[in-house]
PAZA-445907 format. One line per field, with one value per residue (C-alpha): residue number from 0; residue in one letter; y negated, x, z negated. Coordinates in Angstrom, 1 decimal, decimal comma, padded with zeros to 4 digits. Example, Ala and Ser with C-alpha at 12.3 -4.5 7.8 and 13.67 -1.06 7.14 Angstrom:
BEGIN
n 0/1
res a/s
yy 004,5/001,1
xx 012,3/013,7
zz -007,8/-007,1
***
This chain:
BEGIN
n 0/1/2/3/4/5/6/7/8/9/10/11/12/13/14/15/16/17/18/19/20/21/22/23/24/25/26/27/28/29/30/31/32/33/34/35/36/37/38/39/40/41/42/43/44/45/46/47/48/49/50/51/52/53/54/55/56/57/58/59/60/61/62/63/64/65/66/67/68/69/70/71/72/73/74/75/76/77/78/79/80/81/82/83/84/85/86/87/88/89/90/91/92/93/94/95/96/97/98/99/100/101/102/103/104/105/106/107/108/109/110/111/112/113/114/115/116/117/118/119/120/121/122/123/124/125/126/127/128/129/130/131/132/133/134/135/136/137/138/139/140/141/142/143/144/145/146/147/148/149/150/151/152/153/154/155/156/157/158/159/160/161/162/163/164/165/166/167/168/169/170/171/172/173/174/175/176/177/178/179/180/181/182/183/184/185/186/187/188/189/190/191/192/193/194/195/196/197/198/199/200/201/202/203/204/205/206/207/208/209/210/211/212/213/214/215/216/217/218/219/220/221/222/223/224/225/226/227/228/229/230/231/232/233/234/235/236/237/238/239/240/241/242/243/244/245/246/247/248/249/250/251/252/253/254/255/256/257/258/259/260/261/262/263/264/265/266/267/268/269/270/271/272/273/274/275/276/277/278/279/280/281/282/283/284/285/286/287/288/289/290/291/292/293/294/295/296/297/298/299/300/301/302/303/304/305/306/307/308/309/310/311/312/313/314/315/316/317/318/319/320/321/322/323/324/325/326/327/328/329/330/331/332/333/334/335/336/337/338/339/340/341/342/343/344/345/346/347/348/349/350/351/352/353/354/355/356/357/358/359/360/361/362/363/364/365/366/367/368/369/370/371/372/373/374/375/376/377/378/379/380/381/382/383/384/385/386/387/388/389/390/391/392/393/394/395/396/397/398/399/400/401/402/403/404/405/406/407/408/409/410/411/412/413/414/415/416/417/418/419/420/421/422/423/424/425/426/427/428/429/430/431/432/433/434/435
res x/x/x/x/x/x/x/x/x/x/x/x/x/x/x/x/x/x/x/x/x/x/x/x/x/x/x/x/x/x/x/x/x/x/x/x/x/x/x/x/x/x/x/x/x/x/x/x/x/x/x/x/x/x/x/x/x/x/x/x/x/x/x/x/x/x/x/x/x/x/x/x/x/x/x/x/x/x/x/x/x/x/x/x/x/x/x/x/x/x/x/x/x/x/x/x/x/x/x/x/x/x/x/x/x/x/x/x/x/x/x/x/x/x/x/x/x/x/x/x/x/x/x/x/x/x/x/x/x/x/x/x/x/x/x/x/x/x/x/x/x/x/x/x/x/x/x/x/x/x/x/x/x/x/x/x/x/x/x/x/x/x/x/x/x/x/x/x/x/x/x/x/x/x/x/x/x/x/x/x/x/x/x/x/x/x/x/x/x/x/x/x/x/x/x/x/x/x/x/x/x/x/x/x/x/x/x/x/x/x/x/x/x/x/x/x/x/x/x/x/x/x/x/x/x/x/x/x/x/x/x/x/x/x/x/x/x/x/x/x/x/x/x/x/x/x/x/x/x/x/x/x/x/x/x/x/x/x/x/x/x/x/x/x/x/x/x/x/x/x/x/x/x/x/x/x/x/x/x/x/x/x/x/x/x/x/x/x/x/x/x/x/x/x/x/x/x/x/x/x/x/x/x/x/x/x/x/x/x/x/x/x/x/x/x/x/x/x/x/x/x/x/x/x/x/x/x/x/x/x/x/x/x/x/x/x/x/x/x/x/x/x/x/x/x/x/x/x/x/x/x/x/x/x/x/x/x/x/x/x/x/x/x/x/x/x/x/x/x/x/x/x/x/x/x/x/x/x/x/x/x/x/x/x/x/x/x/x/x/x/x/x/x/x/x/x/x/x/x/x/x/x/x/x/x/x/x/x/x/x/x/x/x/x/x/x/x/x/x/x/x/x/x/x/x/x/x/x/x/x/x/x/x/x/x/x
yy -019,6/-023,5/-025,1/-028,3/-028,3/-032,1/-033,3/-034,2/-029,9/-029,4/-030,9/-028,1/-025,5/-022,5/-024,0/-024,5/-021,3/-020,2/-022,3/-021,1/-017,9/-018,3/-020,4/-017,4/-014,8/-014,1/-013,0/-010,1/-007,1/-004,6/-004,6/-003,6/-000,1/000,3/-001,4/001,2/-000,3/-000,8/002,3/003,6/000,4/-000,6/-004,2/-007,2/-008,6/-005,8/-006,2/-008,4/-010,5/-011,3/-011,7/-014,4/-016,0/-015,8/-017,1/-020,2/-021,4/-021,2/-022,8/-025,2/-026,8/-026,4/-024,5/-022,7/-019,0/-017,1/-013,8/-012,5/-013,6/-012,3/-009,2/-008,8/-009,9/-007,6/-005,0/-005,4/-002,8/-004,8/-001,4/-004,4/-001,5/-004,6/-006,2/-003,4/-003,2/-007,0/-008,0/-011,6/-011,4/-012,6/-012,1/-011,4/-010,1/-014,2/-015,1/-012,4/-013,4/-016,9/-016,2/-013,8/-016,4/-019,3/-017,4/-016,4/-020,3/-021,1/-018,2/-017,0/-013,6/-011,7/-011,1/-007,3/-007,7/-010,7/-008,6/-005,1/-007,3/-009,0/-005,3/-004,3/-006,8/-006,7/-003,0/-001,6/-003,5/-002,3/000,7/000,8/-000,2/002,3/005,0/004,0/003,3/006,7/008,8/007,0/007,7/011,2/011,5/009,5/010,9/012,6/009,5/008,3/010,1/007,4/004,7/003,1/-000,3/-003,3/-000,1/002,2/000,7/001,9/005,0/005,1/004,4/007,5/009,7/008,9/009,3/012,3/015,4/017,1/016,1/012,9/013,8/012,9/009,4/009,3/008,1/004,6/006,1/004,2/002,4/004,6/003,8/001,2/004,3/003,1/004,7/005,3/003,5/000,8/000,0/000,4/-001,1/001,1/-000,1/000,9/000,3/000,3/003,2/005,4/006,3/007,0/008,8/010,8/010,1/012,8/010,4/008,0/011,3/013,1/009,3/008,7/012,3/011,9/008,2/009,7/012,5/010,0/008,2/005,5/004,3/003,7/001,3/-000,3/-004,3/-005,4/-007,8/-006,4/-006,3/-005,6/-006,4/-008,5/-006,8/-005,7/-009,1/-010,8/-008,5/-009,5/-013,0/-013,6/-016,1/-017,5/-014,6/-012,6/-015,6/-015,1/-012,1/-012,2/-015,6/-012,9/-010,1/-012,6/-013,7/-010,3/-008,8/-011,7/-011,5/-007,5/-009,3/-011,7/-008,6/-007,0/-005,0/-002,9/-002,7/-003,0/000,4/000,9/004,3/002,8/001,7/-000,8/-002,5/-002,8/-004,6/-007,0/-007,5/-008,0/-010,9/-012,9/-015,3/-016,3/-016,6/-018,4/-020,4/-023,5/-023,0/-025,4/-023,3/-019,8/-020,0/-019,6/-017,0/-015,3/-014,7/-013,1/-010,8/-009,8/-009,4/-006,5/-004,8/-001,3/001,3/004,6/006,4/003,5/003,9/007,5/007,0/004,8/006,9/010,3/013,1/015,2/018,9/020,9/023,5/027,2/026,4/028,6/026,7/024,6/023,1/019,7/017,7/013,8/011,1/007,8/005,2/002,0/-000,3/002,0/002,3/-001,1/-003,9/-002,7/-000,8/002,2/004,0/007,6/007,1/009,2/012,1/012,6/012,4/015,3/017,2/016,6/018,0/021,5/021,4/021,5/017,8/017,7/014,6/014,0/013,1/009,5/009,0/004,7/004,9/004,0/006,9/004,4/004,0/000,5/-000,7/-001,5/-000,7/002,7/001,3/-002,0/-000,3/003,5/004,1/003,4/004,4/008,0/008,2/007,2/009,9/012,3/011,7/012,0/014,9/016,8/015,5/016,9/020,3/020,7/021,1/023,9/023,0/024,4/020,9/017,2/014,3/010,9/007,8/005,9/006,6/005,1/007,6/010,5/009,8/009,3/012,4/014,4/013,4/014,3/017,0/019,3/019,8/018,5/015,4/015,4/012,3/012,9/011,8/015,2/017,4/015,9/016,1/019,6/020,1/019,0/020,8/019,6/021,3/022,9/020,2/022,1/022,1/024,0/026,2/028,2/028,7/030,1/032,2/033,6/034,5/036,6
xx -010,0/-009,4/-006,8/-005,1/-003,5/-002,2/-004,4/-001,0/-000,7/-003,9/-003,6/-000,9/-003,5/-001,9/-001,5/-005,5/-006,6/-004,7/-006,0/-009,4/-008,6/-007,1/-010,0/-012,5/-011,3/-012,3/-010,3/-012,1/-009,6/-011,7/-008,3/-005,6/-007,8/-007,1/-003,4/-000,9/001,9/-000,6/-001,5/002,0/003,3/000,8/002,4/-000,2/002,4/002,2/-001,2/-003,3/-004,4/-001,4/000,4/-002,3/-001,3/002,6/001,6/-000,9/001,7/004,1/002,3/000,1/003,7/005,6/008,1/011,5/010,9/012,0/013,8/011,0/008,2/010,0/010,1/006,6/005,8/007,8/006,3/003,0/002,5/-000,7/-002,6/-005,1/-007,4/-007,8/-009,8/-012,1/-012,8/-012,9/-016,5/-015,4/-014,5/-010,9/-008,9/-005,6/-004,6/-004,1/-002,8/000,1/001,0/001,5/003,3/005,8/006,3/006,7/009,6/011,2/011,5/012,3/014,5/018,0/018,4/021,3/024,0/023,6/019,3/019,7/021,7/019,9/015,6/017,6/018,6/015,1/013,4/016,1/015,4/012,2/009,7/011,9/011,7/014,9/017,0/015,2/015,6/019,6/019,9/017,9/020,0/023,2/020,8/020,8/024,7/024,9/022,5/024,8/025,8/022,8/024,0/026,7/024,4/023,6/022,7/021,8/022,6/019,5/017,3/020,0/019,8/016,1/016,7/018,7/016,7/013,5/015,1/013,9/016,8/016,4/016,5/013,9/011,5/011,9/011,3/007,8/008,1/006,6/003,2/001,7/-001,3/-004,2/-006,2/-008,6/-011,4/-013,9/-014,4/-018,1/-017,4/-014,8/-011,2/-009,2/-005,6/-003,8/-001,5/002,1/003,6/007,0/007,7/004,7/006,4/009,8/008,9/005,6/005,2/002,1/000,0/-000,2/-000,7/-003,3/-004,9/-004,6/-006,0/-009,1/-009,9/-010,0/-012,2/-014,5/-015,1/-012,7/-009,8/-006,2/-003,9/-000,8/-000,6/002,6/004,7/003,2/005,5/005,4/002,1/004,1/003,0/006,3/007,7/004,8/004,9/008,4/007,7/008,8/005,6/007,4/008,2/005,3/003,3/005,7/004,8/001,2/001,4/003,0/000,4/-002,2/-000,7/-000,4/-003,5/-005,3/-004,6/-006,3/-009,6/-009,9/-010,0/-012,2/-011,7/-013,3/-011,2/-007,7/-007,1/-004,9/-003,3/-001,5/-003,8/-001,2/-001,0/-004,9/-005,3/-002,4/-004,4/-008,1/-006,4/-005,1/-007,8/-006,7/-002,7/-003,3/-005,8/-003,8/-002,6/-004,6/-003,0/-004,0/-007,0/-009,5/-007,7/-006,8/-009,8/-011,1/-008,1/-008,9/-012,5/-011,9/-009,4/-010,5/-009,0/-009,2/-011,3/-014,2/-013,9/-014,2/-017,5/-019,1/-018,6/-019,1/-016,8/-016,5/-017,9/-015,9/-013,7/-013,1/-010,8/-010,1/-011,6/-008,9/-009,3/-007,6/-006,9/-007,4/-005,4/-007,3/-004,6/-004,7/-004,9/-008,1/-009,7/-009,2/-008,0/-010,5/-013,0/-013,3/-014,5/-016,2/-015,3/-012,3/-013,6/-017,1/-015,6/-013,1/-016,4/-018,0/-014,9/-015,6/-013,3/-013,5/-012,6/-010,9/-010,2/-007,9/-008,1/-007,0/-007,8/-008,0/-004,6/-001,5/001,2/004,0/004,7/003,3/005,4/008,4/007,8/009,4/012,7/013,2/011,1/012,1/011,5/008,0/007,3/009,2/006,5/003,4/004,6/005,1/001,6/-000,3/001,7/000,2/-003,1/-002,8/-001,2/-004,5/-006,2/-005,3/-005,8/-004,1/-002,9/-002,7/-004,3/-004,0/-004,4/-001,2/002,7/004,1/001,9/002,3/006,6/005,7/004,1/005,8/009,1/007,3/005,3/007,5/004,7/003,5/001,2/-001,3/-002,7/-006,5/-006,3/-004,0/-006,3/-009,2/-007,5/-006,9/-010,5/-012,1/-010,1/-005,9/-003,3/-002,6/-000,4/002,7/003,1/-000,2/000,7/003,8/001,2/-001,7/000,5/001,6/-002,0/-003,0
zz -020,2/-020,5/-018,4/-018,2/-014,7/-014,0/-011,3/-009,3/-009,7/-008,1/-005,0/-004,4/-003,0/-004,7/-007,7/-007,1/-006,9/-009,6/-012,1/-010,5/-011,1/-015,0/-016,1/-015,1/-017,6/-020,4/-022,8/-023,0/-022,6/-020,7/-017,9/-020,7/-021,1/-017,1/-016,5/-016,2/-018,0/-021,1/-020,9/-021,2/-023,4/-025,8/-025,0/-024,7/-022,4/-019,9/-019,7/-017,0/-020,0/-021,5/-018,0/-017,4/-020,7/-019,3/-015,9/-017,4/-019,3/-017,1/-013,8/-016,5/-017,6/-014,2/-016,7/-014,9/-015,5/-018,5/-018,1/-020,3/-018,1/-015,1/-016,9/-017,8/-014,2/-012,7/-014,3/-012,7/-010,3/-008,4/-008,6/-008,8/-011,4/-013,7/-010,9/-010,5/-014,8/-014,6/-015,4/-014,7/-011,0/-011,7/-008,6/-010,6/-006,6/-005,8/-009,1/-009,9/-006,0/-006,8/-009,7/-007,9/-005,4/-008,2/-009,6/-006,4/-006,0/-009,5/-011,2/-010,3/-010,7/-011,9/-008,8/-008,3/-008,7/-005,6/-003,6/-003,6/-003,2/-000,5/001,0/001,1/002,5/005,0/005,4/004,5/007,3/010,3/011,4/012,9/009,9/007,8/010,0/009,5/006,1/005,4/007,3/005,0/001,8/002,5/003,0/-000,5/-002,8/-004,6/-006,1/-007,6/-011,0/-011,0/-010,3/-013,7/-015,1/-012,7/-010,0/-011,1/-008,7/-005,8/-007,8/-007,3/-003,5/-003,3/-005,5/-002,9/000,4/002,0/001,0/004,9/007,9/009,8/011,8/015,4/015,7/017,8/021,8/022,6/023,2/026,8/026,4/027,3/030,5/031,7/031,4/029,5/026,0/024,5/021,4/022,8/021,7/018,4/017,9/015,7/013,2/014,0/010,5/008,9/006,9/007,8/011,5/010,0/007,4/008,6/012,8/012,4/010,6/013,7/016,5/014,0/013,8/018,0/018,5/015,8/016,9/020,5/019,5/017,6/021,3/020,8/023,0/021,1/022,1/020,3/020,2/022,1/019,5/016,3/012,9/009,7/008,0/005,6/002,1/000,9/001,3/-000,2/-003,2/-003,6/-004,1/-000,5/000,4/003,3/005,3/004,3/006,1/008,8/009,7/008,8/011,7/014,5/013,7/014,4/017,7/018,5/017,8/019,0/022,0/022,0/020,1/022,9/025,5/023,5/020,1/017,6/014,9/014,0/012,5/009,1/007,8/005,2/003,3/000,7/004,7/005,1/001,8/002,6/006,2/005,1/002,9/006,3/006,0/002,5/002,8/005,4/005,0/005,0/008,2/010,6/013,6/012,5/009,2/011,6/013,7/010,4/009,1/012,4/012,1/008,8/009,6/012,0/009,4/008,6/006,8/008,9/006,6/007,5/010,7/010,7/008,2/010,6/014,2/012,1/012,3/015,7/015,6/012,7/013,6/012,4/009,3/006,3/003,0/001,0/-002,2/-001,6/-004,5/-003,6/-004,8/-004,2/-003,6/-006,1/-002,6/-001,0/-004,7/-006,7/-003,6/-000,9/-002,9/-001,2/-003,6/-001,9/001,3/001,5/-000,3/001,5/004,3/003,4/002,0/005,2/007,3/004,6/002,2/-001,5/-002,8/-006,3/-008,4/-011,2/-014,2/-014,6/-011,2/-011,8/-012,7/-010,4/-009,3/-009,6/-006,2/-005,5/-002,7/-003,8/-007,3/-007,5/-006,3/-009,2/-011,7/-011,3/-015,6/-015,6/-011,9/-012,8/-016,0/-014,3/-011,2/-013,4/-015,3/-012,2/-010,6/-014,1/-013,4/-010,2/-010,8/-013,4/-010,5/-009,0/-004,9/-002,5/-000,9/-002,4/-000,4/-000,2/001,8/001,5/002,9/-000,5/-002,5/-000,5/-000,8/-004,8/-005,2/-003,5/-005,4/-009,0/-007,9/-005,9/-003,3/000,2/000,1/003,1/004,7/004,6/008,7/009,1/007,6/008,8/012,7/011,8/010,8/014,0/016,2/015,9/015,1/011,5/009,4/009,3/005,3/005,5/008,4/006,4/003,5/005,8/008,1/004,5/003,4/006,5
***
């Protein structure tokens, strides 16, 4: 695609890269067969293509937002699916970023839309607060009927948090010993809503890592990962946060490091891309990119140590979601599943299984219309398959899914765990206590 970027433009470096990225597609439309909201839509504009248009003109002619553009770029989910159809290598990843953080510079936003993005990024990457403000959700839900307007998103909010009870939040876990492990050192990923919301995830990782030969530690001033901030349009604090994770985990690469292990796997794409958000950071590029080098998804890790000796399980048919972050943004493509085949059970893919469940972040929250219809599609393509469990590889899908579908969503680490000798996941343990 031709540009004509003012050279004054250029020497912004985002504005760089993006008109990098614009000038390499096409035009050819291979991503509107694979974007959700095209799919669904039929609207050029809520494709990749025609968002590129949007954004090119916009950036091109330094141009103050339109409510219209912000529309059609809010409705990207960055399931990043054009990426993998692209045969042109456009990194839309990069340039939809920009974009959100060009209009969360440039466009005022109605009151009521400020105040609730400005709630959850106050909320959502602490732990603490979302532990809170869940535990108020679940006294209000019955409100969300109410909630209508500029107020559906807070409706969304509602409709999402969990209806029971929290689990327990999990005990700071002590560092493991100075014993040395066969296959060396792993820093888990704490995360933000993974340990609030599903705590087993991160003691069915620890015990599975440990298994595998590998000694798990947690690095002391580690935060948010920065994603949900970033895909927000919040550049500055998503940089932020990305600048204290490197301190942090830093200082475990210098004492000697494997891998920086990621459950959630909408974190581990945000991670591996340290080295580019901050690449214009003379204090931490360098450190960045080291960071993101050792970034790995736990179902890599597990591929390259091998799973430890499988254990006397009944067989499952597990139906496997591939998240839109393992899948498109980190191209893990059969990973996940061999490794479930490998552990013995029967591995079942939907139909559709390119196409985004609608959680994408924060999507599910400001976008809860098309986020409800692509959940509900893939909850179908799911039910078709008659397993006995859903699995996936991501916190925000697993919360999605659930909602649409009625059922329990597995992390594949939990049934994995369970397969090499952990305990049964307790959504399966009611079901096979019922079968004998």
């Amino acid at each position: 695609m031709q540009t004509n970027f003012p050279p004054a433009l250029l020497a912004d470096a985002d504005m760089a890269s993006s008109a990098g990225v614009i000038r390499k597609c096409v035009h050819c439309g291979f991503c509107t067969a694979t974007c959700p909201t095209y799919v669904l839509g039929g609207n050029e504009l809520d494709s990749p293509r025609g968002r590129i248009y949007l954004i090119k003109d916009m950036l091109e002619n330094e141009r103050a937002p339109s409510a219209d553009v912000v529309k059609h770029i809010d409705r990207c989910l960055s399931c990043l699916s054009c990426m993998t159809t692209c045969p042109s290598g456009v990194n839309y990843m990069h340039l939809v970023d920009h974009a959100r953080a060009y209009i969360e510079a440039r466009h005022r936003r109605p009151p009521m839309e400020r105040a609730l993005r400005t709630l959850v990024a106050a909320i959502l990457p602490y732990p603490a607060r979302l532990r809170a403000a869940l535990r108020a959700a679940r006294l209000a839900r019955p409100l969300a009927p109410l909630l209508k307007g500029r107020l559906r998103p807070a409706a969304a909010m509602l409709k999402l948090a969990p209806a029971g009870p929290l689990p327990a939040p999990a005990r700071a876990e002590p560092r493991r010993g100075d014993a040395p492990a066969p296959r060396g050192r792993v820093v888990l990923l704490q995360g933000c809503a993974e340990p609030v919301l599903r705590p087993e995830i991160r003691a069915a990782t620890a015990r599975l890592l440990e298994r595998c030969g590998y000694r798990v530690e947690f690095a002391k001033g580690e935060e948010c990962c920065g994603a949900l901030t970033a895909h927000m349009g919040k550049a500055g604090a998503a940089r932020q946060a990305a600048r204290r994770n490197v301190d942090a985990w830093m200082r475990e690469i210098e004492a000697g490091l494997e891998a920086i292990v990621i459950t959630a796997s909408g974190c581990g794409t945000h991670v591996k891309d340290y080295g580019f958000l901050l690449r214009d950071d003379p204090a931490y590029a360098d450190r960045a990119a080291r960071v993101a080098a050792l970034a790995r998804d736990i179902s890599e890790v597990l591929e390259a140590a091998g799973l430890p000796p499988r254990a006397d399980i009944p067989p499952l048919r597990v139906a496997y979601h591939p998240p839109c972050s393992i899948q498109h943004g980190q191209k893990l493509v059969s990973g996940p599943q061999n490794l479930l085949r490998a552990a013995g059970f029967e591995v079942r893919m939907p139909a559709e299984a390119h196409l985004c469940c609608g959680s994408a972040g924060t999507y599910n929250i400001f976008q809860p219309q098309i986020a409800g219809e692509l959940g509900t599609r893939k909850a179908a393509a799911l039910a078709r398959l008659n397993a006995d469990i859903i699995a996936t590889g991501n916190i925000g899908c697993a919360v999605q899914i659930e909602h649409h579908a009625g059922a329990p969503v597995l992390h594949i680490v939990e049934l994995l765990d369970w397969a090499t000798g952990g305990p049964v996941p307790l959504p399966l343990a009611d079901r096979l206590s019922g079968t004998r």
